[in-house]
N, C-alpha and C positions, 0 to 999 in steps of 0.2 A: 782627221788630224789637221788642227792649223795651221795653215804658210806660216812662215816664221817671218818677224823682221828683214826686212831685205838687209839691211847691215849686219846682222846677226848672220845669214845666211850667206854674205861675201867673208866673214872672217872665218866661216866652217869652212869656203873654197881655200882661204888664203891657208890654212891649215893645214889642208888637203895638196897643196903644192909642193909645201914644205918637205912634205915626210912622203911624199910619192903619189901621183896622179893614177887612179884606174884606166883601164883600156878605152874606157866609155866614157865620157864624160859630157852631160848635158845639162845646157844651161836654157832657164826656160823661164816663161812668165809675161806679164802685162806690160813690165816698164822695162824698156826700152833700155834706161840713161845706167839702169842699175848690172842690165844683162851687158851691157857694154864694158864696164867695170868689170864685171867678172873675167869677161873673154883676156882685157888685157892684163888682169892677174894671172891667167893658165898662160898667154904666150911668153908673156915674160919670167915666167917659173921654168919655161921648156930649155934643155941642153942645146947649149951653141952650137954642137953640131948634129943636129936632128936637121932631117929636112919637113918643111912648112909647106904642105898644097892646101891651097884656097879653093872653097869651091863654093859657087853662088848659088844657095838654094833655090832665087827663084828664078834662072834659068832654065829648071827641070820641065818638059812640057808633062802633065797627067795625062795618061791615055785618055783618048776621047776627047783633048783641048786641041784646039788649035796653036794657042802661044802661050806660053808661062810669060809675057812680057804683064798683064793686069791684077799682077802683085801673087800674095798670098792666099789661100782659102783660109778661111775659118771655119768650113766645114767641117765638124768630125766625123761627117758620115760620108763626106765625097770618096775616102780611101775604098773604104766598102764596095761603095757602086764602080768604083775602077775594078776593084779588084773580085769582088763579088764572092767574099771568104766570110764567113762571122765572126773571125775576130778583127776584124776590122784593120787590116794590113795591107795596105795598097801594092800591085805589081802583083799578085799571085804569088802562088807556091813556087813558080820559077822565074820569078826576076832575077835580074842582075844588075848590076850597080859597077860600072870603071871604076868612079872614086874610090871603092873600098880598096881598090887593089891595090895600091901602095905599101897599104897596112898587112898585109903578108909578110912583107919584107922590105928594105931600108932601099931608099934609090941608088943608083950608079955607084954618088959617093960617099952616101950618110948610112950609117948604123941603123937610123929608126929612123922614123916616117911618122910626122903628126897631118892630120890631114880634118884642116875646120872646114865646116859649111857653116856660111851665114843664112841668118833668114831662112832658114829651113823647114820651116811649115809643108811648103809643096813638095820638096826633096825628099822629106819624111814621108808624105801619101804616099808617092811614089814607089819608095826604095824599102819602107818598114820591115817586110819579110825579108828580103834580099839580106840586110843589114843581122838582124835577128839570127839566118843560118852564117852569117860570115865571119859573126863578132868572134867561137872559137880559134879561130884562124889571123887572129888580128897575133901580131909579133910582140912579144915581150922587149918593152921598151916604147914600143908604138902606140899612138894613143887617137883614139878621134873626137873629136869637138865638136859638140852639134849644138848650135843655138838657136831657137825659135820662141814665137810666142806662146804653142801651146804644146803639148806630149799628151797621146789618149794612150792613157795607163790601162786601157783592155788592147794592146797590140802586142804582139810578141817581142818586138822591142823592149817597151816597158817591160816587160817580164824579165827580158835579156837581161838588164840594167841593173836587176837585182844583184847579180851575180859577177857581173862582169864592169858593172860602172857604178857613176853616182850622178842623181839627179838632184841640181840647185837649181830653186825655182822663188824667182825673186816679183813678188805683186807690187804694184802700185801703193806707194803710202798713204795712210786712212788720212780724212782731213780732220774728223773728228773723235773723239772715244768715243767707243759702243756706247748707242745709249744717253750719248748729253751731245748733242750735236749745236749746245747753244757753247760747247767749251772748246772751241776752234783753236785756244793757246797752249791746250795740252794736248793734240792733235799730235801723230806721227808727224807730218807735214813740217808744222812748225816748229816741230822738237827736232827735225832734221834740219833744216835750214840751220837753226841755231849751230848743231854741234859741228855745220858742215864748215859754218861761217870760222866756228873755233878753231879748225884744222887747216884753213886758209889767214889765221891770225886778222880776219875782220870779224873780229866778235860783234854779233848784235841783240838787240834785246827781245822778248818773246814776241814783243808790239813792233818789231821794225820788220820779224822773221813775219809777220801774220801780216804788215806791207807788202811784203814782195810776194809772198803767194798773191794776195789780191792785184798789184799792179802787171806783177810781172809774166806770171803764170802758174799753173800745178805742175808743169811738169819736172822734174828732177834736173835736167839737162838745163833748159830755162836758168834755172835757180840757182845753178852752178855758176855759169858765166857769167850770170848778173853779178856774185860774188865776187869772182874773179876779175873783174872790171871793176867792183870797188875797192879792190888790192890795189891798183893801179894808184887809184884816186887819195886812199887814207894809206899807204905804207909809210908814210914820208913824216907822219906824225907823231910816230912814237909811243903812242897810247893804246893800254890796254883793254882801257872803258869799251863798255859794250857801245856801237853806235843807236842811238835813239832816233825815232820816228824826222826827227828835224833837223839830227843833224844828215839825215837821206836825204831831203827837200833837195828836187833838182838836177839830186844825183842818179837817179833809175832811170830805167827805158822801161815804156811801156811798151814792151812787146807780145799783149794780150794776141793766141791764134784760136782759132775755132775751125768744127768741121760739122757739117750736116749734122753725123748725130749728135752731139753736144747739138747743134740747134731743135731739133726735133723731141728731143730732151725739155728743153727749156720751154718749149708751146706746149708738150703733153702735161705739165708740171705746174702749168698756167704762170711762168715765171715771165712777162711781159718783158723788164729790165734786160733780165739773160738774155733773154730771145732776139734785143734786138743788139746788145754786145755781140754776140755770137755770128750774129748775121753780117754786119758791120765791119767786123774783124777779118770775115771769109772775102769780102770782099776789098779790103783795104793793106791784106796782109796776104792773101792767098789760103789753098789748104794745101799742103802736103800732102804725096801719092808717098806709097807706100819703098818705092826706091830714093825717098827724101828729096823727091824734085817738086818743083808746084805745077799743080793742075793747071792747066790752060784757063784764063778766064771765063772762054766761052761754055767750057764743062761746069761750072759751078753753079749754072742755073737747074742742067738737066740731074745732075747729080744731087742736089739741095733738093729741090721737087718730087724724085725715084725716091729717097730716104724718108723723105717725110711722109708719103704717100705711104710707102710700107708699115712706117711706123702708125700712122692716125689707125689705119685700115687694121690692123693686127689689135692693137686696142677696142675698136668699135665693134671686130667681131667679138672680143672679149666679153666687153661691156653689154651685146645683145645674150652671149649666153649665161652672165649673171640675172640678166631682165628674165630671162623664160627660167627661171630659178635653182642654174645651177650653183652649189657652193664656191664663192671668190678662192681659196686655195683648192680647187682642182682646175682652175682655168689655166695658168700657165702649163701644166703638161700636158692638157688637152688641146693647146694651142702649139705644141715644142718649145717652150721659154725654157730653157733651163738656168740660164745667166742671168742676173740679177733679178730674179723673179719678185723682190721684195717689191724692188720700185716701179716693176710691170702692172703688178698688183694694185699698187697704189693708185699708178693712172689709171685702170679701169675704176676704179673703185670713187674717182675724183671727177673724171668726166663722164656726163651723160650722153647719150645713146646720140638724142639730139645733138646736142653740142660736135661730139666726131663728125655726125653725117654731114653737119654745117662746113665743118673744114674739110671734109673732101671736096664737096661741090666747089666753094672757095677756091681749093688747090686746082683742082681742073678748071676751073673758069680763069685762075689766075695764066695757065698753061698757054687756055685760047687767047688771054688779051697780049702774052709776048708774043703769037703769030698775027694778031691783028693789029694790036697799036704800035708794035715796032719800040715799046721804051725802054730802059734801060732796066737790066734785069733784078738789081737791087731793088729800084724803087717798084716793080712789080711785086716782088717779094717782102717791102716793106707795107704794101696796100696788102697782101692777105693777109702779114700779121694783127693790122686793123681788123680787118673780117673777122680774123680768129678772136682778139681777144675781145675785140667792142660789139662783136652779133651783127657786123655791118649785112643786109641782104644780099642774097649773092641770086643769079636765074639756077631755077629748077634742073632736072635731069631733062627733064623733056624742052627747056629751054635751050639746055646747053647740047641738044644732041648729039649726047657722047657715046 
């Protein structure tokens, strides 16, 4: 079954406040700006006197980590090996979980007890079975809010959910329709900017909404504040005309960001342009970690080089067992691709065998010349996208003995 519109799927929550919240309630998906939306529709639906525990999903350590401080997993299989159950429920058959306890019964001096985790991807490994036997015991009135990017609907959780919660799960907006991807102005994207623009009263036109994703960014959040800053700028005007491409001149912030994969993306894709946006932007802008702080500068090299390498190297094996003549659609689950296998596909299917093994050696020769020439690590990084996309010579395996 298809995710639904993420607007579509925030007014099923707003609905859902209205007339009464389940015991469970999880909010889930890719985009960030839209999950964010949702959480402050449930808090602010919640009775004034209910008490609120927060709790930071990724404080939780997994058995067998050291520190929950380096974000999230996106494993769905890391619960399993914690836990070492088939249904893939982190913490065994006897975890337990403090935060749930609340939800039994109301604190000291509130009736009920709402009790959110943010960021809950690793609180979820963690806690899944815990949670699953606790949820009968959760108190009528009481409710828990679990927000993450993803839910593996084979965990007893998930199963719980059915019964006991509801699951919104809000995807990232397409940029283009299925299918015509040369029609960017009938795109989710730019059909949202538009109607967002409309409910902030700066109406603009499909050409000024299809600007600000190119200047400004994809992301929701992005797109918002950039709106809302030109509230600032046009409320004073009075007009309901949509703004056009000219009357923006001047007025946006280019606040293009990028992150390793979007770069690694854009070299497998042979998108030279992207590639070197992308790069430029990491380094002129920062990336974001995953608690919304920026990566240290000095991280951005070893970080960009680990992604790309993963990524070239996962492709080229690809691409060698299409050469010894396996079928292009059994490669990704011969390989574990399960996510976006389309465009996996594609780069096997775009780059030659030769071609990847060139940009490894590149990549590693790129690695040796930041320990031996000492330069700055953009412009290392902008000499292997030369390599990569012009065929520049790179030394051999035996030259570079790696």
């Amino acid at each position: 079954m298809a995710v639904p519109h993420p607007d579509k799927e925030l007014e099923r929550l707003r609905a859902a406040c209205k007339s009464g919240l389940p015991k469970i309630v999880a909010l889930v998906g890719a985009s960030a700006w839209f999950r964010q939306e949702a959480l402050d529709a449930v808090l602010a639906s919640l009775p004034k006197d209910i008490e609120v525990v927060a709790v930071e999903g990724q404080d939780v350590a997994l058995r067998g980590k050291k520190s929950a401080g380096d974000g999230d997993s996106d494993d769905g299989d890391a619960d399993r090996d914690e836990a070492g159950d088939e249904d893939g429920d982190g913490g065994g058959a006897k975890a337990h979980c403090a935060d749930l306890q609340p939800l039994a019964g109301g604190g000291l001096f509130a009736q009920s007890t709402a009790v959110v985790v943010r960021r809950g991807d690793r609180w979820m490994q963690r806690y899944a079975t815990a949670l699953a036997a606790f949820a009968p015991r959760i108190k009528n009135g009481s409710v828990l809010v679990f927000e993450a990017q993803k839910l593996d609907k084979r965990t007893k959780f998930a199963k719980e959910l059915a019964t006991s919660g509801a699951v919104y799960e809000f995807r990232e907006l397409y940029e283009t329709p299925f299918g015509r991807p040369d029609q960017p102005l009938q795109g989710e994207l730019v059909q949202w900017v538009i109607a967002h623009s409309k409910r902030l009263k700066v109406p603009v036109t499909p050409e000024s909404a299809l600007l600000l994703t190119a200047q400004v960014g994809k992301e929701p959040a992005l797109l918002a504040a950039e709106l809302e800053q030109l509230v600032g700028q046009f409320d004073k005007q009075g007009s309901s005309k949509a703004l056009s491409p000219e009357d923006l001149r001047g007025k946006l912030t280019c606040s293009f960001e990028s992150t390793p994969f979007e770069l690694a993306e854009a070299i497998l894709d042979g998108d030279r342009k992207r590639a070197l946006r992308s790069l430029h932007a990491m380094f002129a802008r920062g990336v974001k970690q995953k608690d919304g702080k920026r990566m240290d500068q000095g991280g951005l090299f070893p970080f960009a080089t680990s992604w790309m390498f993963s990524s070239i190297s996962q492709v080229y094996e690809g691409r060698l067992m299409v050469d010894q003549g396996m079928s292009l659609r059994d490669v990704p689950q011969k390989l574990g691709v399960y996510a976006f296998v389309e465009r996996f596909s594609a780069q096997v299917q775009k780059n030659t065998a030769a071609r990847l093994e060139h940009g490894i050696l590149a990549l590693l020769h790129c690695q040796r010349e930041r320990r031996s020439l000492g330069e700055e690590d953009d412009v290392l990084l902008e000499r292997f996208l030369a390599r990569w996309f012009d065929g520049v010579a790179v030394p051999s395996p035996e030259e570079l003995e790696w």
